[in-house]
C-alpha positions in Angstrom: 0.0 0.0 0.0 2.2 2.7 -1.0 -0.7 5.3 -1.2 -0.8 4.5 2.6 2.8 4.5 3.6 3.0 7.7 1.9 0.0 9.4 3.9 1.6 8.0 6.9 4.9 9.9 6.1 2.7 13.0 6.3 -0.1 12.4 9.2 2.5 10.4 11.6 3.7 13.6 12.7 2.3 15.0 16.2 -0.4 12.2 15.8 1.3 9.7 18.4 0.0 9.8 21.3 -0.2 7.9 25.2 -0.3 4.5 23.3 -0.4 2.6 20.5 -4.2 1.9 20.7 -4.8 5.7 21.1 -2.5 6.5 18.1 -3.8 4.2 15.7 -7.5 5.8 16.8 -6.1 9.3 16.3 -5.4 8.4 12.5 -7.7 6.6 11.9 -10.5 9.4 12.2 -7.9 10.7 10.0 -9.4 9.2 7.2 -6.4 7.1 5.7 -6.3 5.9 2.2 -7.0 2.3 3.6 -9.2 -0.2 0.1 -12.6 -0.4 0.9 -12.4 -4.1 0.6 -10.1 -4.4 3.2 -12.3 -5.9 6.3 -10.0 -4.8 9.4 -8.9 -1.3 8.5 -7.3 -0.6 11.7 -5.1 -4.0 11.4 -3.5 -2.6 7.9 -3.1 0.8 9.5 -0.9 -0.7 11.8 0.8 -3.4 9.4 1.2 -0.3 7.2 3.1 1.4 10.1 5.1 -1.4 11.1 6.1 -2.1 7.6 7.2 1.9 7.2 9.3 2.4 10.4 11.1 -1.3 9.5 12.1 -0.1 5.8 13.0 3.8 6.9 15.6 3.9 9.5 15.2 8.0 9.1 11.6 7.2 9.9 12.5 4.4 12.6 14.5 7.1 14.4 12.6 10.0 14.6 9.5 8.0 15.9 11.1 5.4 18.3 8.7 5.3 21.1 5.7 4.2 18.0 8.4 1.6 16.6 9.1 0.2 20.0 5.4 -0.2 20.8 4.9 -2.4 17.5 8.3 -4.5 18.8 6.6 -5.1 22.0 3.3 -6.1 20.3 4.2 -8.1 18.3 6.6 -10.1 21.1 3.9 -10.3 22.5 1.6 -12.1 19.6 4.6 -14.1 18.9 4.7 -15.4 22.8 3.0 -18.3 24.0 0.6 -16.8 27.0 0.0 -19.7 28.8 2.6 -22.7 28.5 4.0 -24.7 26.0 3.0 -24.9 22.6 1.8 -29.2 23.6 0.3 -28.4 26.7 -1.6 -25.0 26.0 -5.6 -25.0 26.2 -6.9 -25.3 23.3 -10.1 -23.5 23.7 -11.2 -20.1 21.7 -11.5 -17.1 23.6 -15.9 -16.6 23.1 -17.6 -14.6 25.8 -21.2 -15.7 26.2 -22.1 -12.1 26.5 -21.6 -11.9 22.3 -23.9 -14.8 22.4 -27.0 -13.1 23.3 -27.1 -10.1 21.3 -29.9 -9.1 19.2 -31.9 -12.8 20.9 -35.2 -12.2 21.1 -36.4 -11.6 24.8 -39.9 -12.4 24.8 -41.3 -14.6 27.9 -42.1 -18.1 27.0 -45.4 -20.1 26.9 -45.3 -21.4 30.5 -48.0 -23.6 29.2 -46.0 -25.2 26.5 -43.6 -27.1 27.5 -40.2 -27.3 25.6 -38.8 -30.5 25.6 -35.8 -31.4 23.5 -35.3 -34.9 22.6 -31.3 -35.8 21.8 -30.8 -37.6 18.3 -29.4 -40.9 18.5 -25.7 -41.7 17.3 -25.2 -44.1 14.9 -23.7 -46.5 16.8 -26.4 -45.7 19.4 -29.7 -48.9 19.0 -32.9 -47.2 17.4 -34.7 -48.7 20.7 -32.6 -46.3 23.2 -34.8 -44.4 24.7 -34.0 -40.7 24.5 -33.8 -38.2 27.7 -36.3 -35.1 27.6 -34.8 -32.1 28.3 -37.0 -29.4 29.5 -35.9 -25.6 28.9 -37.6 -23.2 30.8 -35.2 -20.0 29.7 -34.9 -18.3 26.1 -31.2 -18.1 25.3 -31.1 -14.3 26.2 -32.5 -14.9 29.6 -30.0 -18.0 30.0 -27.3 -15.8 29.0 -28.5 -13.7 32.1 -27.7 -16.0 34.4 -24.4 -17.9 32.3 -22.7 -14.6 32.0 -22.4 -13.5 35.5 -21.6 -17.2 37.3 -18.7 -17.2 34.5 -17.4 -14.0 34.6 -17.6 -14.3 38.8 -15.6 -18.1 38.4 -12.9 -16.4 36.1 -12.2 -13.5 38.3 -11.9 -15.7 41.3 -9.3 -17.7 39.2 -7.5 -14.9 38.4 -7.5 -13.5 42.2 -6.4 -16.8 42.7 -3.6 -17.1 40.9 -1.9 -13.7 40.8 -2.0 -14.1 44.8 0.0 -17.5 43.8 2.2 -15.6 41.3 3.2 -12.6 43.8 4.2 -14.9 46.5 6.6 -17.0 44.1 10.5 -16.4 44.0 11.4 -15.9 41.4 7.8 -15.4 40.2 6.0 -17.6 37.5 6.4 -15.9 33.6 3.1 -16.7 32.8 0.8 -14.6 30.6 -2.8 -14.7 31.1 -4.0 -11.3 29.3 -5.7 -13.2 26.6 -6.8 -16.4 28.7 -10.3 -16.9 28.4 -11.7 -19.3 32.0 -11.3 -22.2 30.0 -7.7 -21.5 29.4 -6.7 -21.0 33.1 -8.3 -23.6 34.4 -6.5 -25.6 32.2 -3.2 -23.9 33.3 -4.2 -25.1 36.9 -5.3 -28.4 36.5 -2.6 -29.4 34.2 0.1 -27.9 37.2 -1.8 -28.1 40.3 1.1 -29.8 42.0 2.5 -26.0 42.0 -0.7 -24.9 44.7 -1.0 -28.1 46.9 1.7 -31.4 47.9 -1.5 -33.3 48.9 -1.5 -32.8 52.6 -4.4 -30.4 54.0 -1.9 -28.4 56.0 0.3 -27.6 52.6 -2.3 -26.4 50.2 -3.3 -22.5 48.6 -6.9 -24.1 48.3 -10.0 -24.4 51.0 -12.8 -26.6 51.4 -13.7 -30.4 51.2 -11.4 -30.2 48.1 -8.5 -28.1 49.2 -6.0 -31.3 49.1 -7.0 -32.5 45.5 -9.3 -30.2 43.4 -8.3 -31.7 40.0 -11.9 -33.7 39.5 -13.8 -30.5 41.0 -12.0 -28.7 38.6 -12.5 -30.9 35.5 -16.2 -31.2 35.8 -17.1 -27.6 35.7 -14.6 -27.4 32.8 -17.0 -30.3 31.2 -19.8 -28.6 31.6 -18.8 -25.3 30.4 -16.6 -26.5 27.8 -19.6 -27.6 25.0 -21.0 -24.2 25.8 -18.1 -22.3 24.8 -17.5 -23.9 22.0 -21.4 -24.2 20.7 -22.8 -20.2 22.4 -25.8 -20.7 24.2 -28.1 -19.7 21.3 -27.5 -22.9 19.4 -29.1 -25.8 20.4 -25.8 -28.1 21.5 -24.5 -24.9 23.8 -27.6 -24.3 25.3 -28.3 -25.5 29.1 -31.3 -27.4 30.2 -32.6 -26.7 33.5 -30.6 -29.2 35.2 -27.3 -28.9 33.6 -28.4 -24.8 34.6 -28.2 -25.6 38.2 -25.5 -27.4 37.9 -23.5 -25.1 36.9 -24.9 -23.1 39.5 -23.8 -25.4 41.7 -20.2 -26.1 40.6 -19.5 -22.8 40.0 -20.1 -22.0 44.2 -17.7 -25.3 44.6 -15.1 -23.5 42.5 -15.2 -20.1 44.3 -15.0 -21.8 47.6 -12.6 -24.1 46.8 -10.8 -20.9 45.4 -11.1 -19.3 48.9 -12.6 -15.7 47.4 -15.3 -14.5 50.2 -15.6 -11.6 48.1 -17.1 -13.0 45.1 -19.1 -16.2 47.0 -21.9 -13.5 48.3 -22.7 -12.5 44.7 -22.7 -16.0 43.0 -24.9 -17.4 45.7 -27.5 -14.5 45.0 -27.7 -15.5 41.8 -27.9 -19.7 42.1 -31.1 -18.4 44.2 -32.6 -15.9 41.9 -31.9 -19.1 39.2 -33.5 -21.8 41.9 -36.8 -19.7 42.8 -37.6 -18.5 39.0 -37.1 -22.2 38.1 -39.2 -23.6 41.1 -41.9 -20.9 40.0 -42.1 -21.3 36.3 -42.6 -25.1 37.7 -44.8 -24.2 39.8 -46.9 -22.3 36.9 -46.9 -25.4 34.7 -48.4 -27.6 37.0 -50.9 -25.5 38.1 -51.9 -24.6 33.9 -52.4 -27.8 33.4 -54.2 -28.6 36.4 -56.6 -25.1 35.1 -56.9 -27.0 32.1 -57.6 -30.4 33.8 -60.4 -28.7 35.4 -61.5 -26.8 32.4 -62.2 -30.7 31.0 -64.4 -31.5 33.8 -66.4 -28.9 33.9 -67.4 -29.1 30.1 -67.8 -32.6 30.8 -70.1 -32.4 33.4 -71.8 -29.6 32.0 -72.6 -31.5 28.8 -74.0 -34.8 31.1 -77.0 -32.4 32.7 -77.8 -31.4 29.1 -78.8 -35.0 28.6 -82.2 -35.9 28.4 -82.5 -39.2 29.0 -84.6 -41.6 31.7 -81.9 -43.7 31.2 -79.8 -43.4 34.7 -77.6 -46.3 34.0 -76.8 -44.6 30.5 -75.5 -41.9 32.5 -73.8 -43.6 35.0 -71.8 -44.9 32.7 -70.5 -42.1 31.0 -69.8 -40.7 34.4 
């Protein structure tokens, strides 16, 4: 893009600013000579730049503090952030907040009830009976409750470990800027011989688990895992009422085990806001169909003293 390198030559001049984020901002209200095909402008501004400051040592000179910031990004890209390249979680980074935009919140039909019937595998025999599944959330209002009990379980692993990382000597290199929850647990249950030697005295963790959290650990990774992967708006990411209060459930394990006090009082709130609105949707089925159970009577009943008939038997055996 020479068009661009040469506009940069130009507009680079008092245009840096604080950072590298800011600067790139700064020109890019600028209105750079950047294709319109080009789907990330701001990424070619910045290759642009990088590619400019490498090829002009003038250029690399007179702005070194902009040429050092691309160095250090780019390090930074280059550098594995959690471990090695055979042991590092796998998972993409995919906030269930992006999940839930634009969803349609309507209430659902507490009269109809959603049940969800798994396909069988292949392998699986046609006569398996399948599991119902009952939903009692749309996938906005289950993103109301996922969000929160994920965001709360990654924060207490973070607290977590940079209290492990501050008391280390030397400390632990370990770059968890980009992790996602799936990542650090990972990181943790693939080196949790670094918090705990197995005996209750020697341990970072609290709880029934404090000696050995791995399997506490690996079953809210299970049940998050799919969900990630899938977003809750699809139908393989999307939690049934039980696997909902589950995570509920394992998520308070997690933050206990964890030892954060801070974070417990709010992640309890919520398992009971998510217990009492699924005990009263419940509660509002049963009673609709027992409306309805009634509603059936009565026009039976109702149609029996319509019936003209001297035959008593005839009618005692309807009844």
């Amino acid at each position: 893009m020479v068009k661009l390198s040469n506009w940069l030559k130009v507009n680079l001049k008092n245009n840096i600013v604080n950072t590298l984020e800011e600067t790139i901002e700064g020109l890019f209200r600028l209105n750079p000579p950047i294709k319109k095909t080009v789907v990330n402008k701001k990424k070619a501004l910045q290759s642009s730049m990088k590619n400019l400051l490498c090829n002009n040592e003038k250029l690399r000179n007179e702005y070194g503090t902009l040429n050092k910031w691309l160095i250090e990004k780019e390090e930074k890209k280059r550098k594995l952030n959690v471990i090695n390249e055979t042991r590092r979680a796998i998972f993409k980074k995919a906030r269930i907040s992006s999940s839930v935009v634009n969803i349609d919140t309507s209430e659902p039909d507490i009269r109809e009830e959603q049940n969800v019937y798994q396909s069988s595998s292949p392998l699986e025999r046609e006569s398996t009976p399948s599991i119902p599944q009952k939903f009692s959330f749309t996938p906005a209002e289950q993103g109301s409750y996922v969000e929160p009990i994920l965001q709360h379980v990654e924060r207490a692993l973070l607290k977590f470990y940079f209290k492990f990382y501050y008391k280390c000597n030397p400390p632990r290199q370990v770059d968890f800027s980009d992790a996602d929850l799936l990542c650090i647990l990972n990181f943790i249950i693939q080196n949790i011989t670094l918090f705990t030697t197995g005996h209750s005295n020697e341990t970072l963790f609290h709880g029934e688990h404090k000696i050995n959290p791995t399997e506490l650990f690996k079953s809210f990774k299970t049940e998050t895992r799919n969900h990630h992967a899938h977003a809750i708006t699809q139908p393989m990411g999307r939690w049934n009422d039980e696997e909902l209060q589950r995570l509920s459930t394992l998520a308070l394990k997690v933050v206990v085990c964890l030892g954060d006090k801070e974070l417990f009082g709010p992640l309890l709130k919520i398992k009971n806001e998510l217990d009492n609105k699924l005990t009263e949707r419940l509660t509002l089925t049963i009673e609709n169909k027992d409306e309805d159970h009634v509603d059936l009577v009565d026009f039976a009943l109702d149609n029996i003293n319509k019936i003209k008939s001297s035959n008593q038997e005839h009618i005692k055996r309807i009844l």
